[in-house]
MIRO-695245 format. One line per 3 residues: number of its first residue (from 0); their letters; for each residue x, y, z of N, C-alpha, C. Coordinates in Angstrom, 2 decimals, padded with zeros to 5 digits, always signed. Atoms other than C-alpha are relative to their C-alpha. Layout:
<sites>
NUM = a = X:Y:Z:X:Y:Z:X:Y:Z ~ ... .
</sites>
This chain:
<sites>
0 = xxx = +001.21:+000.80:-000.09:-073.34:+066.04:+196.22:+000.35:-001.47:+000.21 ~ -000.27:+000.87:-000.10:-071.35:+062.85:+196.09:-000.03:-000.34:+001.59 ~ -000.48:+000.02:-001.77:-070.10:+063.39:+199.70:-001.08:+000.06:+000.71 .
3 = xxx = +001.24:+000.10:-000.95:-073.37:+063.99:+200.99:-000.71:-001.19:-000.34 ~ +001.02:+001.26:+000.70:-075.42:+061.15:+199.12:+000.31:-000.83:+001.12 ~ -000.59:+001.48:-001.04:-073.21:+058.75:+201.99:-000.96:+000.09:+001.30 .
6 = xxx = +000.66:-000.13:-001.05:-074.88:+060.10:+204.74:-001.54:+000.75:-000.17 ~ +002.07:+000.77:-000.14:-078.79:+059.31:+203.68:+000.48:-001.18:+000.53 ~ -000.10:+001.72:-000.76:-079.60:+056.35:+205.47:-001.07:-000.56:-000.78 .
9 = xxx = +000.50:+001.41:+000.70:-080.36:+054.10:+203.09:+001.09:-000.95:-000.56 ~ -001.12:+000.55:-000.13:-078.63:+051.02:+202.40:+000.44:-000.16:-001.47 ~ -000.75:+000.04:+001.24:-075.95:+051.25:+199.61:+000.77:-001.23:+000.01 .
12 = xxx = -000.91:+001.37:+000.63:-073.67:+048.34:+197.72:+001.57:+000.42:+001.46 ~ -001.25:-000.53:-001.08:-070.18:+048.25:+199.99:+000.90:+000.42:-001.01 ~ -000.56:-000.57:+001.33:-068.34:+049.12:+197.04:-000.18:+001.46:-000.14 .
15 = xxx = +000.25:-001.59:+000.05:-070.09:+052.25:+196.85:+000.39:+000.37:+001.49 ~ -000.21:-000.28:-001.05:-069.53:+052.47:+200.46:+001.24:+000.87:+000.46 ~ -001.48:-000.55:+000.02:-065.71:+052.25:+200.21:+000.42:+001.23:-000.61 .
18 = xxx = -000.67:-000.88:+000.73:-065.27:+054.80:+197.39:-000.55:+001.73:+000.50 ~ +000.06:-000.78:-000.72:-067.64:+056.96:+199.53:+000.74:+000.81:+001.39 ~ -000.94:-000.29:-001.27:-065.56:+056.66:+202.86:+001.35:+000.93:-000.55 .
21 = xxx = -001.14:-000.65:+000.40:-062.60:+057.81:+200.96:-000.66:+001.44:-000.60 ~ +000.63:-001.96:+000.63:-064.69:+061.23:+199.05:-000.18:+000.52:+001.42 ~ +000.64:-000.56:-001.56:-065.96:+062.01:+203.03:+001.58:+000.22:+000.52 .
24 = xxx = -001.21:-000.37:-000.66:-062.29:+061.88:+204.23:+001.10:+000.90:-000.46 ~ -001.04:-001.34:+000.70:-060.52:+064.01:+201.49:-000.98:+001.00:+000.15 ~ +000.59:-001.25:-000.14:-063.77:+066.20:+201.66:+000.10:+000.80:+001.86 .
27 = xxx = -000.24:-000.54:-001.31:-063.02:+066.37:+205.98:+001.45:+001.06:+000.04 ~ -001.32:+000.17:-000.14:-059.53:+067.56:+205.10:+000.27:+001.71:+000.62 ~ -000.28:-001.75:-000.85:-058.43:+071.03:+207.49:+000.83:+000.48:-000.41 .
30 = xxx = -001.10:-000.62:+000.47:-055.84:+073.25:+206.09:+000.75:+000.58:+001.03 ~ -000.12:-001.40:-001.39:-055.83:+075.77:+209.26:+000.29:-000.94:+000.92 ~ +000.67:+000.66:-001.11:-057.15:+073.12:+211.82:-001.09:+001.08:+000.96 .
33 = xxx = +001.21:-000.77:-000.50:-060.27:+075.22:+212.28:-000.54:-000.11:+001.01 ~ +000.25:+001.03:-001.24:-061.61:+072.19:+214.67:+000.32:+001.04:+001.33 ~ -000.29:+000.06:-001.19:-059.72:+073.15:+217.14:+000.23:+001.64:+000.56 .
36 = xxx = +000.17:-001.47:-000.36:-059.40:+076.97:+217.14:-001.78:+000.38:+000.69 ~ +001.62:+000.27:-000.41:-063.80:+076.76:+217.30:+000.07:-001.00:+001.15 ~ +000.30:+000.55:-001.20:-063.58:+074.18:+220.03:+000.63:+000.83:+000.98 .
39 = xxx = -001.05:-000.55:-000.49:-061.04:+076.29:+221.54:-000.76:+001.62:+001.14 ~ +000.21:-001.36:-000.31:-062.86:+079.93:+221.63:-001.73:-000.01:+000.28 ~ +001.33:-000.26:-000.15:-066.81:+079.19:+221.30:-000.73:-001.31:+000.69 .
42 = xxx = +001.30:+001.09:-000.85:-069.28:+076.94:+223.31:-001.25:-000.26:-000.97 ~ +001.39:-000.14:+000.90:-072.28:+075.70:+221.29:-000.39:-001.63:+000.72 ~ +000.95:+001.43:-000.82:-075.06:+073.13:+223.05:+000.14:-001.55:-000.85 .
45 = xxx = -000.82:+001.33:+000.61:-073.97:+069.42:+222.74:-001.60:-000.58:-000.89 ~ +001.51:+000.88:+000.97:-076.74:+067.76:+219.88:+000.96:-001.49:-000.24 ~ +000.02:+001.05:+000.55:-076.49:+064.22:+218.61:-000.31:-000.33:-001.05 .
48 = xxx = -000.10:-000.14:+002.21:-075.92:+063.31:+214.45:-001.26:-000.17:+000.36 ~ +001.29:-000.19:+000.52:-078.58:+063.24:+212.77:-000.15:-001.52:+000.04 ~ +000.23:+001.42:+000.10:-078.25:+059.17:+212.14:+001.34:-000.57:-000.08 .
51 = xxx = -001.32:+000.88:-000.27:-075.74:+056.70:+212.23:+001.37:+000.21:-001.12 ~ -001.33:-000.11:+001.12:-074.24:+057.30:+208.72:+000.97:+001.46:+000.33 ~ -000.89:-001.08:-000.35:-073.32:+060.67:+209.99:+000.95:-000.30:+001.42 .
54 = xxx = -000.48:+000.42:-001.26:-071.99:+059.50:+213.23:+001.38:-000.95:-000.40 ~ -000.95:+000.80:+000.68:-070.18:+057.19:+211.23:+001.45:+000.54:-000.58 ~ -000.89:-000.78:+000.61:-068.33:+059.36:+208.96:+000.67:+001.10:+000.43 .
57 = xxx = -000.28:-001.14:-000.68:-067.64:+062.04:+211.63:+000.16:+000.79:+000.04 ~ +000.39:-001.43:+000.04:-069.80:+064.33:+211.44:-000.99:-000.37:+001.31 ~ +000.86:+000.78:-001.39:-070.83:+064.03:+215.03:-001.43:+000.68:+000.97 .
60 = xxx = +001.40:-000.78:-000.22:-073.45:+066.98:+215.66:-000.36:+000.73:-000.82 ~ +000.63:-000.85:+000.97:-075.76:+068.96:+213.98:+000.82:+001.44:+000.13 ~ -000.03:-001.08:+000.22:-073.95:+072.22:+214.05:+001.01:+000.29:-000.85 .
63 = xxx = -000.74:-000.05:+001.49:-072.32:+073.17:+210.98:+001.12:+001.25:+000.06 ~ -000.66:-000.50:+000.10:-070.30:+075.60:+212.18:+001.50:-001.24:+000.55 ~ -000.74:+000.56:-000.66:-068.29:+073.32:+214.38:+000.68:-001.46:-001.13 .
66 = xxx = +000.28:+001.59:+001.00:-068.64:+070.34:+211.21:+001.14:+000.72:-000.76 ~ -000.79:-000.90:+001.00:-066.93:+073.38:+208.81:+001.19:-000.14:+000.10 ~ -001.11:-000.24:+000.29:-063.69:+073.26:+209.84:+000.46:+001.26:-000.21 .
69 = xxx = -000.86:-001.27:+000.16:-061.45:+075.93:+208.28:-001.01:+000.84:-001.21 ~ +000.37:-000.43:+000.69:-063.95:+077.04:+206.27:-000.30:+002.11:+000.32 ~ +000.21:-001.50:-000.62:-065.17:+080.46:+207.95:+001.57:+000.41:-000.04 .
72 = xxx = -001.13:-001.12:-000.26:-061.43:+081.40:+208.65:+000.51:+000.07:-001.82 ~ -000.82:+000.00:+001.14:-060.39:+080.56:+204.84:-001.22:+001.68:-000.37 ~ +001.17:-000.44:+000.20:-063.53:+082.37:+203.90:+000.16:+002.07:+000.62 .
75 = xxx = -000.31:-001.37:-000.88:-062.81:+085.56:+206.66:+001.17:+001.20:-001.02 ~ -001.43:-000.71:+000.73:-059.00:+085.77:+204.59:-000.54:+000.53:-001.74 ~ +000.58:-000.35:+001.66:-060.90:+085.82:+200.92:-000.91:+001.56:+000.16 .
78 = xxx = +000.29:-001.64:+000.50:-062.90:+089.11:+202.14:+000.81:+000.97:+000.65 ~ -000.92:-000.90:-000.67:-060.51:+090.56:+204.37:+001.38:+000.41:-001.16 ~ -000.80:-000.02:+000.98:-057.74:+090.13:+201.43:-000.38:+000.79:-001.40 .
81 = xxx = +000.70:-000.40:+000.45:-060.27:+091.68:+199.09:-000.38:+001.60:+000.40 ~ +000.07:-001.70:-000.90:-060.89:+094.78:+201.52:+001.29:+000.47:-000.46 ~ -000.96:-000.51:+000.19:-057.63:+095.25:+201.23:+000.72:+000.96:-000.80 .
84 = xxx = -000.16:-000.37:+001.66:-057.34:+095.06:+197.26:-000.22:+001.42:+000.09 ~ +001.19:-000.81:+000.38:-060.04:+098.14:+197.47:+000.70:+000.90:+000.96 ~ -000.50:-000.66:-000.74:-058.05:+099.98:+200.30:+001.20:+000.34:-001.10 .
87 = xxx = -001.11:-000.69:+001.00:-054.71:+100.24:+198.59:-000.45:+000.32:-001.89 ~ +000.21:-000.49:+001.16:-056.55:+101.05:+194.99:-000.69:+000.90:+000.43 ~ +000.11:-001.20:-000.26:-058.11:+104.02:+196.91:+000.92:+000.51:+000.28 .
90 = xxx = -001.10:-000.90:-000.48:-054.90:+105.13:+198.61:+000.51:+000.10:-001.45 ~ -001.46:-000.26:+000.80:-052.88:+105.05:+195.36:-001.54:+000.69:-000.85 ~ +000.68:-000.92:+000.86:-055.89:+106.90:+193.29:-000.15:+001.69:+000.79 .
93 = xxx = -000.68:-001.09:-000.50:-055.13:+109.66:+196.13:+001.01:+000.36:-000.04 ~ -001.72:-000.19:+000.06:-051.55:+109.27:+195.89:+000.26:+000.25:-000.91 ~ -000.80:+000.83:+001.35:-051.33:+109.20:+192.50:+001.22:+000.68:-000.82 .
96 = xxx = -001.01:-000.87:+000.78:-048.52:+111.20:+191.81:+001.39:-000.80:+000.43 ~ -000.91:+001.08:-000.38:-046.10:+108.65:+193.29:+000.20:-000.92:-000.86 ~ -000.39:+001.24:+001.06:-044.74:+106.33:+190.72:-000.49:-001.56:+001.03 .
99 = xxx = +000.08:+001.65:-000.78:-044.67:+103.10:+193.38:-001.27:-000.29:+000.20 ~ +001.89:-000.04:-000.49:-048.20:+103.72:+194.46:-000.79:+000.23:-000.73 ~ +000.93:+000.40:+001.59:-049.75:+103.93:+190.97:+000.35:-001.65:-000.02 .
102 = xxx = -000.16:+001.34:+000.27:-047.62:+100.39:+190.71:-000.95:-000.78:+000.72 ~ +000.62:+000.97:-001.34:-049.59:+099.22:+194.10:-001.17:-000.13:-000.37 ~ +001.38:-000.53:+000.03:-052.83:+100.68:+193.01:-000.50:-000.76:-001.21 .
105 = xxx = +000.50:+001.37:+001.71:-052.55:+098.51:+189.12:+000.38:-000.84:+000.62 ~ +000.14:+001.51:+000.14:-051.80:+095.55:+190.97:-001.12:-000.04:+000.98 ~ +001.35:+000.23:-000.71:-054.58:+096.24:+193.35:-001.17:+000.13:-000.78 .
108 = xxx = +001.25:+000.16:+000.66:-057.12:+096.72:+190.76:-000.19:-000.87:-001.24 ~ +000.33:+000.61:+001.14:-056.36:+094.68:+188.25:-001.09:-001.64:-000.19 ~ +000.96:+001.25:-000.20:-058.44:+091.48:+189.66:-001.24:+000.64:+000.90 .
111 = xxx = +001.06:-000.35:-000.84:-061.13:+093.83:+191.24:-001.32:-000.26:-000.60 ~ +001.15:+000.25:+000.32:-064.21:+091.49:+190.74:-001.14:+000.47:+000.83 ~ +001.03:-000.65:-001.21:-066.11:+092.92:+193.98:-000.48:+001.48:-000.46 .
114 = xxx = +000.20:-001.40:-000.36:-065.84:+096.36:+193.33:-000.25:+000.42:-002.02 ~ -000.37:-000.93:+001.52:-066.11:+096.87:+189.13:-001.35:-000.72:-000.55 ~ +001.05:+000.55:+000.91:-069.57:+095.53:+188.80:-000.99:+001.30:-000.76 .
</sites>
């Protein structure tokens, strides 16, 4: 909520300004470089910010996928990594007569928050 408060357009102290510019630039920060994989593979119609403070802080169009960053791909690995969990704790509850694949199957279920509600 901090990070967003910067970009209302209304006028703030510069003080608050500064300590905002810096929350907006650790909150821009890419792990992947998402940017450029999405500019890379999808087309989406050119818009113009919403107002200057966004324009400012560079966030340069309205579309929030393209604004996100690495978020969708981090996001993709948290349920795809998750599928997974739930794949190898079915194979090893078929397998289960295999010593290794009981081991695979308790470390695949032991953080299963998706699937043990």
């Amino acid at each position: 909520m901090i990070v967003l408060s910067a970009l209302v357009d209304i006028v703030i102290p510069i003080n608050l300004f500064i300590f905002l510019e810096v929350c907006i630039k650790f909150a821009q920060m890419d792990i992947v470089g998402g940017e450029d994989i999405i500019a890379e593979n999808l087309t989406f119609y050119p818009t113009e910010p919403v107002n200057a403070a966004f324009d400012f802080f560079g966030v340069g169009d309205k579309n929030m996928i393209s604004n996100s960053g690495s978020y969708f791909f981090i996001l993709a690995g948290i349920i795809g990594f998750s599928l997974f969990k739930a794949f190898v704790n079915w194979l090893a509850t078929k397998i289960a007569s295999n010593h290794y694949v009981r081991l695979m199957g308790m470390w695949a279920y032991q953080d299963q928050f998706l699937f043990n509600c």
